[in-house]
C-alpha positions as CSV (number, residue, x, y, z in Angstrom):
1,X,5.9,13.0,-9.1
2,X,1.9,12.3,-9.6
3,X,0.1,15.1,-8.5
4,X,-2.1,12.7,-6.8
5,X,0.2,11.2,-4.4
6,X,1.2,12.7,-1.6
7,X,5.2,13.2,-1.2
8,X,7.2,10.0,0.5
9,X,11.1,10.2,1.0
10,X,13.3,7.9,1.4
11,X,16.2,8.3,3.9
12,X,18.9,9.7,1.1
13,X,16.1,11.8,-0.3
14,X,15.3,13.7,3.2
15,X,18.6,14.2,3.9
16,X,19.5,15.8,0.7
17,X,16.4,18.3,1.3
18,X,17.8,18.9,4.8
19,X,21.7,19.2,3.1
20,X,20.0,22.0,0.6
21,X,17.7,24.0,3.6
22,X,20.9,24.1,5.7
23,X,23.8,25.0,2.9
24,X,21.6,26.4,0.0
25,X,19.1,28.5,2.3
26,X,21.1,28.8,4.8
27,X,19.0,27.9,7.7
28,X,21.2,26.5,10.4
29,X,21.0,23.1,11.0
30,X,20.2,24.2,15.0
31,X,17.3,26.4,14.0
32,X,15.7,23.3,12.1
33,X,16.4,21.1,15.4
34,X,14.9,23.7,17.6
35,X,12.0,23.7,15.2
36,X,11.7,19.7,15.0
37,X,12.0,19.8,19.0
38,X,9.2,22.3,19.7
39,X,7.3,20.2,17.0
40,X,7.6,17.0,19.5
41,X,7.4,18.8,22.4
42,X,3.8,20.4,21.5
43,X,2.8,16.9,20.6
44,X,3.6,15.4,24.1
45,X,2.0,18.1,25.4
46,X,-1.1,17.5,23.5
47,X,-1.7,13.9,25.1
48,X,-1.7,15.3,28.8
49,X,0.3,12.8,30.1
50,X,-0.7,12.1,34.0
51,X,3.2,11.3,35.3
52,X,6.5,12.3,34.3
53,X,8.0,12.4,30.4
54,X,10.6,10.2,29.9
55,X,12.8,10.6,26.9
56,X,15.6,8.3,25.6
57,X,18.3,10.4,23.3
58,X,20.6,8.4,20.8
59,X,23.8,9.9,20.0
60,X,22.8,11.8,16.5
61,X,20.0,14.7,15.3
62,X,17.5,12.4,16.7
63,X,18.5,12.4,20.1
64,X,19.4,16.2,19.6
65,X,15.4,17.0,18.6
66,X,14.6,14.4,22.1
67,X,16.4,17.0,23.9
68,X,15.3,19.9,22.6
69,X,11.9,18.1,23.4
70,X,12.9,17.9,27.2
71,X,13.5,21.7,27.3
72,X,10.7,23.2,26.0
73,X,8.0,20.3,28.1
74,X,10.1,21.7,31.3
75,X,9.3,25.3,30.6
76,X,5.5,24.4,30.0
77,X,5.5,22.8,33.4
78,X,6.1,18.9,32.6
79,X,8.0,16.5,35.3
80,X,10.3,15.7,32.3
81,X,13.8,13.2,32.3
82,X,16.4,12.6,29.6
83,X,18.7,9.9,29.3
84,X,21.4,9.9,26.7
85,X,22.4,6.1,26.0
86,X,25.7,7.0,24.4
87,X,26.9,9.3,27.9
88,X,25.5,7.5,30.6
89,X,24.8,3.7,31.7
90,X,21.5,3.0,30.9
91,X,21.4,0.8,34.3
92,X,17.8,-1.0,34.9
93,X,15.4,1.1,32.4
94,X,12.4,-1.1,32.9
95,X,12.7,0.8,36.6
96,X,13.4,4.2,35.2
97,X,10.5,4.1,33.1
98,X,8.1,2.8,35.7
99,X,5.3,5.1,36.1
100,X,5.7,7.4,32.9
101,X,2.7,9.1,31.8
102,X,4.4,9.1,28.3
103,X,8.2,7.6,26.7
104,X,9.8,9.3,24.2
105,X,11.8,7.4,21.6
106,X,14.8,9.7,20.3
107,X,16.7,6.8,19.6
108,X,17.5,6.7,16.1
109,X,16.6,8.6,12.8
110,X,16.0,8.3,9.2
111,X,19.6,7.8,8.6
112,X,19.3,4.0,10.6
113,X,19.1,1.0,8.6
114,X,20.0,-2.9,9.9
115,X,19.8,-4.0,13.3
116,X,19.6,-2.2,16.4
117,X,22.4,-2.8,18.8
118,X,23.7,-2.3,22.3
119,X,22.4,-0.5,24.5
120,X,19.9,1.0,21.5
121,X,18.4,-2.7,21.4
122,X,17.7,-3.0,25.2
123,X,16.4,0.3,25.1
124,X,13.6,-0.5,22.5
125,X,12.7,-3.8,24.5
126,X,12.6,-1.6,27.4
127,X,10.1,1.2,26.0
128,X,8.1,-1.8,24.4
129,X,7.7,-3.5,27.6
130,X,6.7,-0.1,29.7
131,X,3.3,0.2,29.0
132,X,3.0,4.3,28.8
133,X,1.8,5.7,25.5
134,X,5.1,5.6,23.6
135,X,6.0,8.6,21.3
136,X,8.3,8.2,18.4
137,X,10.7,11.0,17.0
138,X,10.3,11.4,13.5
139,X,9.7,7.4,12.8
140,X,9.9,4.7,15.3
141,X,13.6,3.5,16.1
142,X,14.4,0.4,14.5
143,X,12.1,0.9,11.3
144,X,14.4,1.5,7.8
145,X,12.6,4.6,6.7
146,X,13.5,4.0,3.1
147,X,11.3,0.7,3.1
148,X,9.8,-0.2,6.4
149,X,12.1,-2.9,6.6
150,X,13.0,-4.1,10.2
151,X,15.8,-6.7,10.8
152,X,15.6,-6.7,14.8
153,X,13.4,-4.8,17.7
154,X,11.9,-1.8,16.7
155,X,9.6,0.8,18.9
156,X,6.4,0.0,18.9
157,X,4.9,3.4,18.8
158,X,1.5,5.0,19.7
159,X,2.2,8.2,18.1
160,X,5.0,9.6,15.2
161,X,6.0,12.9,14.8
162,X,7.9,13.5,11.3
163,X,9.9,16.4,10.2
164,X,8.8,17.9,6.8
165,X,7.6,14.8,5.3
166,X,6.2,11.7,6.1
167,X,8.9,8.8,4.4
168,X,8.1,5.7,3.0
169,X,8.9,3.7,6.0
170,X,5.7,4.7,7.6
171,X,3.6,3.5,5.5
172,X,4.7,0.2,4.5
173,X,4.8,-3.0,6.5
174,X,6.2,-4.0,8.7
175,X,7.1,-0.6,9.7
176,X,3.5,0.7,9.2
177,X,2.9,-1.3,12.4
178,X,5.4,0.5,14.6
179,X,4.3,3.8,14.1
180,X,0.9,4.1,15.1
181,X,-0.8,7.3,14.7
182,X,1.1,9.2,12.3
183,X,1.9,13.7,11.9
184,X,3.6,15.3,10.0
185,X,4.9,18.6,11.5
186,X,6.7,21.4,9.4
187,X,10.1,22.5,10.5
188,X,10.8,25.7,8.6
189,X,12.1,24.2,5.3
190,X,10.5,25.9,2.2
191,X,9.3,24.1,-1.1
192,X,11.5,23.9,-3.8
193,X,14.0,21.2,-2.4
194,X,15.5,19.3,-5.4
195,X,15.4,16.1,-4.0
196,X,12.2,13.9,-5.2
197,X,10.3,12.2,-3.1
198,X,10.7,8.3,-3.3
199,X,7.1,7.6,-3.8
200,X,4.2,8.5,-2.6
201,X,0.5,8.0,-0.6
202,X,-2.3,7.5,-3.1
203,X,-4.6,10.6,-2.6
204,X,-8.6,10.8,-3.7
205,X,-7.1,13.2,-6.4
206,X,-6.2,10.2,-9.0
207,X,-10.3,10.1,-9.0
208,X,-10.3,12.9,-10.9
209,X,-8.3,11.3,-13.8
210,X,-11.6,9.4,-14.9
211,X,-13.5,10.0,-17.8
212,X,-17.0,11.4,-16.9
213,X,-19.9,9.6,-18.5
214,X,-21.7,12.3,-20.6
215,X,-25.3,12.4,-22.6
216,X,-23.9,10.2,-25.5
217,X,-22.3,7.7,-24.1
218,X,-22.7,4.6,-24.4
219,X,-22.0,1.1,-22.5
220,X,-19.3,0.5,-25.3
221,X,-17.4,3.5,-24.7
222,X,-17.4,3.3,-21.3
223,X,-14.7,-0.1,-22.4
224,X,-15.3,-3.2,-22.2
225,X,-13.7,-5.8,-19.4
226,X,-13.3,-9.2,-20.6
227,X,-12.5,-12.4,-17.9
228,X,-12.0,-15.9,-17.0
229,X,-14.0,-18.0,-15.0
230,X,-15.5,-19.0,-10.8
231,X,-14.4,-16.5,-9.0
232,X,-14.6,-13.7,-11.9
233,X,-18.5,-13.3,-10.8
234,X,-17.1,-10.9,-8.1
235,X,-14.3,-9.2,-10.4
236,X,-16.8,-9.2,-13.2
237,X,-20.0,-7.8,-11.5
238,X,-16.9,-5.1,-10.1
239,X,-15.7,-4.4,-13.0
240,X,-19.4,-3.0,-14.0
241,X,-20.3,-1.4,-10.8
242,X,-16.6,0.7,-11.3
243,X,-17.4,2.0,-14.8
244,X,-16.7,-0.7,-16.9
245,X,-19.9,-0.4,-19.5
246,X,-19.9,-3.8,-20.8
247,X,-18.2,-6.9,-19.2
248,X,-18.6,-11.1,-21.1
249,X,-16.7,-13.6,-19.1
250,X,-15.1,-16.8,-20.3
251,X,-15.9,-20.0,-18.8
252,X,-16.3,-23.4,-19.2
253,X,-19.1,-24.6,-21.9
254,X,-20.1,-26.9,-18.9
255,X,-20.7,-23.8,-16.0
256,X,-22.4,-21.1,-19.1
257,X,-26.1,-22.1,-18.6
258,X,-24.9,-21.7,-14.6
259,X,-23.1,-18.3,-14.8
260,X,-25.6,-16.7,-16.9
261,X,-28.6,-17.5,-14.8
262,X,-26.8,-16.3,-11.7
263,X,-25.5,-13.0,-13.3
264,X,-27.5,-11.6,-15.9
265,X,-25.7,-8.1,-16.0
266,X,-22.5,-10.3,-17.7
267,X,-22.4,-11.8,-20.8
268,X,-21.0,-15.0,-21.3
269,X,-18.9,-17.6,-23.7
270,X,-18.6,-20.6,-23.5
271,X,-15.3,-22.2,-24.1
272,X,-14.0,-25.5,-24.6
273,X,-13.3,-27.7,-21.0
274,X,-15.2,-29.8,-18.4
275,X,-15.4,-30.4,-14.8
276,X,-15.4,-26.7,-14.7
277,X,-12.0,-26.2,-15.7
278,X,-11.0,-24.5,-19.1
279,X,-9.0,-26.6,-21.5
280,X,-6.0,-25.5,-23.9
281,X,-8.4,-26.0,-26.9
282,X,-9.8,-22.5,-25.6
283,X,-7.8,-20.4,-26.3
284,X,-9.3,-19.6,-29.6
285,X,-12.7,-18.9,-28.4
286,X,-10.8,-16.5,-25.5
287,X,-8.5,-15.0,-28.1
288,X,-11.9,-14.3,-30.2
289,X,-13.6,-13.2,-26.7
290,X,-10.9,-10.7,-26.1
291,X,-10.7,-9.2,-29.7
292,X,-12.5,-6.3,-28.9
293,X,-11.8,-5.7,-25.1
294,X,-10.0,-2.7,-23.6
295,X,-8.8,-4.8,-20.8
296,X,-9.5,-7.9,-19.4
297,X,-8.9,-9.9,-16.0
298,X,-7.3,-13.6,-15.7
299,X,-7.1,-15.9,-12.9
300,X,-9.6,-15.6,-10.5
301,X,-11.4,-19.3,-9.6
302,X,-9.3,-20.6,-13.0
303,X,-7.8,-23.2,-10.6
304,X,-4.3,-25.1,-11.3
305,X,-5.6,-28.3,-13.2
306,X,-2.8,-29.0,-15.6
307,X,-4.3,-28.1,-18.8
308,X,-5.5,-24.9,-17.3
309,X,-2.0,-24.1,-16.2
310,X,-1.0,-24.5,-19.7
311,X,-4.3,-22.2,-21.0
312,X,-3.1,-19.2,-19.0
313,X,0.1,-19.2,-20.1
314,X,-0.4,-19.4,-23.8
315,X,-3.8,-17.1,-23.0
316,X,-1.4,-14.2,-21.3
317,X,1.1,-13.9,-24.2
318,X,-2.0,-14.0,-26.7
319,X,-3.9,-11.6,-25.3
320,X,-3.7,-8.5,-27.0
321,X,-5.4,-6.0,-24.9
322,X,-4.4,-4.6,-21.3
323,X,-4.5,-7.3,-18.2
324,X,-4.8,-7.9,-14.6
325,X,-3.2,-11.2,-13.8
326,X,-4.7,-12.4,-10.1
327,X,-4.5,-15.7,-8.4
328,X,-4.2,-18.8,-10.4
329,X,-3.6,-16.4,-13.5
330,X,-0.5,-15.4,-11.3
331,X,0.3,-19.2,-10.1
332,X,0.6,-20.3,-13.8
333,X,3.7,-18.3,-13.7
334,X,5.4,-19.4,-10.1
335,X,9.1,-19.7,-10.6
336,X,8.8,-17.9,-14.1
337,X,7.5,-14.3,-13.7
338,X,10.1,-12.9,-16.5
339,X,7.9,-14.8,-19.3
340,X,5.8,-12.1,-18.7
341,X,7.7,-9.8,-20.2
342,X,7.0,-11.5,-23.1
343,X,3.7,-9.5,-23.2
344,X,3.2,-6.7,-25.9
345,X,0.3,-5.2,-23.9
346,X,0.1,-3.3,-20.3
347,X,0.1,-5.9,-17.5
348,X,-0.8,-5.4,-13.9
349,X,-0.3,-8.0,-11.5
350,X,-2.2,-8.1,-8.1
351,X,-0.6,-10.7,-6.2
352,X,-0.8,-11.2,-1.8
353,X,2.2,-11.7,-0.7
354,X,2.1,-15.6,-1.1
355,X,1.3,-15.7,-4.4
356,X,4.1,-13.2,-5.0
357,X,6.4,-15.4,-3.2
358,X,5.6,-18.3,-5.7
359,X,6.4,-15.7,-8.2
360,X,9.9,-15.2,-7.0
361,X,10.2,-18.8,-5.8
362,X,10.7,-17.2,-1.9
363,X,8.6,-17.7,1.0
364,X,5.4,-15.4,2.0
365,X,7.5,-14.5,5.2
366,X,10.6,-13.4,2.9
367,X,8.1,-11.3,0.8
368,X,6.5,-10.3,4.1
369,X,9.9,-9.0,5.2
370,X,11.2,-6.6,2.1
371,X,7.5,-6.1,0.7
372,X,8.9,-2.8,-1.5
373,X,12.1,-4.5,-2.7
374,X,10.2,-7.7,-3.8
375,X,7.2,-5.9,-5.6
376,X,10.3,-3.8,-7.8
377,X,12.0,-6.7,-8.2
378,X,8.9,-8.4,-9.7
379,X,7.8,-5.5,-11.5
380,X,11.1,-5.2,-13.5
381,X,11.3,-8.5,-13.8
382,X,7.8,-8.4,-15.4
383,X,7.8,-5.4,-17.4
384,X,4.7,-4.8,-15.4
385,X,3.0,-2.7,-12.7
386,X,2.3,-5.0,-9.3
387,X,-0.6,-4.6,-6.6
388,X,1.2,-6.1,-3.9
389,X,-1.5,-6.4,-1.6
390,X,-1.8,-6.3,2.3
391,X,-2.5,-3.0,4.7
392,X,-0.1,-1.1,3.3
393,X,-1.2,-2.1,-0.5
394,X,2.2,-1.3,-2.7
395,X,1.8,-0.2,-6.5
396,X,5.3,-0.1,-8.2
397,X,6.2,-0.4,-12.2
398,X,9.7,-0.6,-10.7
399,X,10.2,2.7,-10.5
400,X,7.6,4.7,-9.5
401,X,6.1,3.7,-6.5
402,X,2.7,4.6,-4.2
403,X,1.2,3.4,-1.3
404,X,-2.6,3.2,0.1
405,X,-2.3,4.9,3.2
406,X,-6.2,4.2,4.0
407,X,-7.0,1.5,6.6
408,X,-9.1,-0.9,5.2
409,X,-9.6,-4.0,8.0
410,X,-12.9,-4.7,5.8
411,X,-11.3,-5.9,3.4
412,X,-9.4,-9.1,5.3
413,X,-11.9,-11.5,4.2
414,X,-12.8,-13.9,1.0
415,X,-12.9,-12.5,-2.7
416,X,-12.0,-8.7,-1.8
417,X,-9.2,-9.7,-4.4
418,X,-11.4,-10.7,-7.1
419,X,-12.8,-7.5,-6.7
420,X,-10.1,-5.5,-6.7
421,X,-8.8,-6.7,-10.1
422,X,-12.5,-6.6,-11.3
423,X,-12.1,-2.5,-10.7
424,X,-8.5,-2.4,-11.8
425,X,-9.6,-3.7,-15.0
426,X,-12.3,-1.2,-15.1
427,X,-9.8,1.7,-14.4
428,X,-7.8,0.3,-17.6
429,X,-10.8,0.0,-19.5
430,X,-11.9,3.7,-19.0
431,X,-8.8,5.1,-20.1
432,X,-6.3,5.4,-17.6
433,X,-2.3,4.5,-17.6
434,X,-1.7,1.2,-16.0
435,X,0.6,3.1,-13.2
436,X,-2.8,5.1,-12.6
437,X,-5.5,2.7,-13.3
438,X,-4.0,0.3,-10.5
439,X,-3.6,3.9,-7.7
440,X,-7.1,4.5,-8.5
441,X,-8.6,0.7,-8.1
442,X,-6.2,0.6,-5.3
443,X,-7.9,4.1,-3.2
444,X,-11.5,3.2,-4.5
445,X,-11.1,-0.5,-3.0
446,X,-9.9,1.1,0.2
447,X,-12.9,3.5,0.2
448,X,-15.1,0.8,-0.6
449,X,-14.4,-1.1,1.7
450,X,-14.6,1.3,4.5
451,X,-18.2,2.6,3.1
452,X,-18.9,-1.0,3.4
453,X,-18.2,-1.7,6.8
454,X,-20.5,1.5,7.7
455,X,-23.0,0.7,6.0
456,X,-22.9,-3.1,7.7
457,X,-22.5,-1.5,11.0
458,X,-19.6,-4.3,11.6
459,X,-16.0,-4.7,10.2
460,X,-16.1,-8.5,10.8
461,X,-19.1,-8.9,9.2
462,X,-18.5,-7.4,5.7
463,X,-18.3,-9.2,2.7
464,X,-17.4,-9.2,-0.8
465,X,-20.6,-8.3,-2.3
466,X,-21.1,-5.8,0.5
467,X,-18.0,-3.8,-0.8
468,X,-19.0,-4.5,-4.7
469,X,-22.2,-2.5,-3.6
470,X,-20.1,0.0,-1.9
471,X,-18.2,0.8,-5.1
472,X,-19.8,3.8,-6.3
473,X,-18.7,5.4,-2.8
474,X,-15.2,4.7,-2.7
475,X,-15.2,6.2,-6.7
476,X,-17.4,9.5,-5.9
477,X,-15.8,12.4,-6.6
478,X,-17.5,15.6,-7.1
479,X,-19.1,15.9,-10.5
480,X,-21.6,18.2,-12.3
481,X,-25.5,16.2,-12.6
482,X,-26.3,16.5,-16.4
């Protein structure tokens, strides 16, 4: 794996590294539970809970570690109780959990996938509904830790404790959302497990792949980004702020005289259209436009007029150099996203989940649902590497796969996409793999957009422009000053 991204397993690929520690190392699978149990316990602890500890057990490992849990909080002095659903009748838990100064969920473990039943089901609405801080065992019951999938109640947790690693359930949504604060506690198993991690959290270390400007550079060898269009202000003007030393847009021969006023840093061209839509008859003077570009951006503010629909598409399979595709470049293609395979040149698509949808011809609530499975599936499909964009941002080629663990609320408002695929294109333009350019437009986005909201003073009150500005901060990375 990337030595930028931080490991992420997925359920088969933590218990094979638990299946080697226990009969390759030989470290008994009690020692690792008495290990993971102390872990929790020390956590509870932590919060000073004012009223008794209440922990629910499940039947396997994870109701063994809630256990363990329950021993070591008695011998530190905690009012503690343990109720094991599968040995006892659970009986009126919203009662039993009255007054709890914190609820343990030892429910389920990495192993679960599908829908919680009986009495596990009423157990979760119960902790839900209790109102303590809530306290999940190595990832909130409910949550499919190979994809963050949920298919019926999960825990909503305050705080996760996981064993070893963290797993790619906790980071993507929706089972981001159940687990709260997350730590990752060691249990005793060394490095050196065979099993790979299933992906991985982007880490500021995929900075560091970026090509320093030096004393002879020079706005040409820093590449060239090449786009299309409205919106493509805000990718273009990001695209220069992210490295990118020389950006010309496309537009409509009508909107030139308008775009160059407005943002002298960008060259324009003029192609052929009206009513500020491009035409099919430009995709000569894009073709010419993009001759010499090391990447380019299409979409953004292109619109769906007919004839533009009909640009894109012959304008993505001409296009020789590396491309982001982004909103109406990615609507061109709803229903059809395996004609992009067609492409002889890197592609990265950064679609929300409703334009992704369109892609696959599904709803935004059935992407919403399997957001890892349908980014793969559109990758493959696409030959491509997809952004799929949301809190827990998803970059897969189909294969590899990473997530931005950064919280980025700043970032929920208007043309934050454009410039997202305005410093993707950069990242491709300056060198970088399209697996890598997309991580590291994906982390500096993040960062930007936190370093905007700073600077602002207010979350809600950030926008675009602010996090263009904000650019430089989420790219810095520790470099000698010539």
């Amino acid at each position: 794996m990337e030595s930028w991204l931080s490991p992420l397993f997925d359920a088969d690929g933590i218990r094979a590294v638990d299946r080697w520690a226990i009969e390759d190392q030989g470290i008994p699978g009690a020692e690792l539970m008495e290990a993971a149990g102390t872990a929790l316990a020390e956590a509870i602890a932590g919060l000073a809970p004012r009223g008794p500890v209440r922990i629910v057990c499940g039947k396997g490992n994870n109701g063994g570690d809630g256990l363990v849990a329950a021993r070591h909080l008695h011998r530190l002095g905690f009012e503690v109780e343990a109720l094991e659903l599968e040995k006892a009748e659970p009986g009126d838990l919203d009662a039993w959990l009255e007054g709890s100064g914190a609820v343990v969920d030892a429910i389920f473990g990495t192993g679960f996938s599908g829908v919680a039943r009986e009495p596990a089901a009423g157990a979760i609405e119960a902790i839900n509904r209790c109102g303590a801080p809530v306290v999940a065992c190595d990832i909130a019951s409910g949550v499919d830790a190979s994809s963050g999938e949920i298919e019926g109640v999960a825990v909503e947790a305050d705080l996760t404790i996981s064993f070893h690693a963290a797993k790619l359930g906790h980071r993507i949504a929706p089972g981001k959302w159940h687990t709260g604060k997350l730590r990752v506690e060691p249990i005793g198993i060394p490095d050196g497990a065979p099993s790979a991690p299933a992906g991985g959290a982007i880490e500021p270390a995929v900075l560091d792949l970026l090509p320093v400007r030096g004393s002879r550079s020079t706005k040409f060898s820093s590449g060239r980004s090449r786009g299309l269009t409205g919106a493509v202000r805000m990718s273009s003007l990001a695209a220069i702020r992210a490295g990118a030393g020389y950006a010309t847009v496309a537009v409509p021969a009508d909107l030139e005289a308008i775009f160059e006023a407005s943002q002298p840093e960008v060259m324009s061209v003029g192609c052929p259209g009206g009513d500020g839509c491009l035409a099919p008859a430009g995709l000569k003077a894009i073709r010419k436009a993009f001759e010499r570009a090391a990447a380019g951006v299409l979409g953004p503010g292109m619109g769906r007029d007919p004839g533009t629909v009909e640009l894109a598409r012959e304008a993505v399979t001409a296009i020789e150099a590396p491309l982001v595709l982004d909103a109406d470049g990615l609507n061109a293609f709803a229903g059809e996203v395996a004609l992009l395979a067609e492409r002889g040149a890197p592609t990265v698509l950064t679609p929300h989940a409703g334009e992704l949808g369109r892609l696959l011809d599904r709803s935004s609530e059935q992407i919403a649902a399997k957001r890892l499975a349908a980014a793969r599936e559109a990758a493959s499909m696409a030959g491509a590497v997809v952004v799929l964009k949301g809190d827990d941002t998803i970059v897969t080629d189909g294969q590899r796969v990473a997530v931005n663990a950064l919280a980025a609320p700043a970032l929920a408002t208007a043309g934050t996409g454009d410039v997202l695929s305005g410093i993707t294109a950069a990242m491709l333009a300056r060198g970088l793999e399209p697996f890598a350019a997309a991580c590291a437009a994906v982390l500096a986005h993040a960062r930007a957009g936190g370093e905007a909201a700073r600077r602002v003073g207010l979350v809600e009150s950030v926008i675009a422009t602010d996090v263009i500005d904000s650019i430089p901060a989420g790219l810095r990375i520790a470099v000698p000053v010539e």
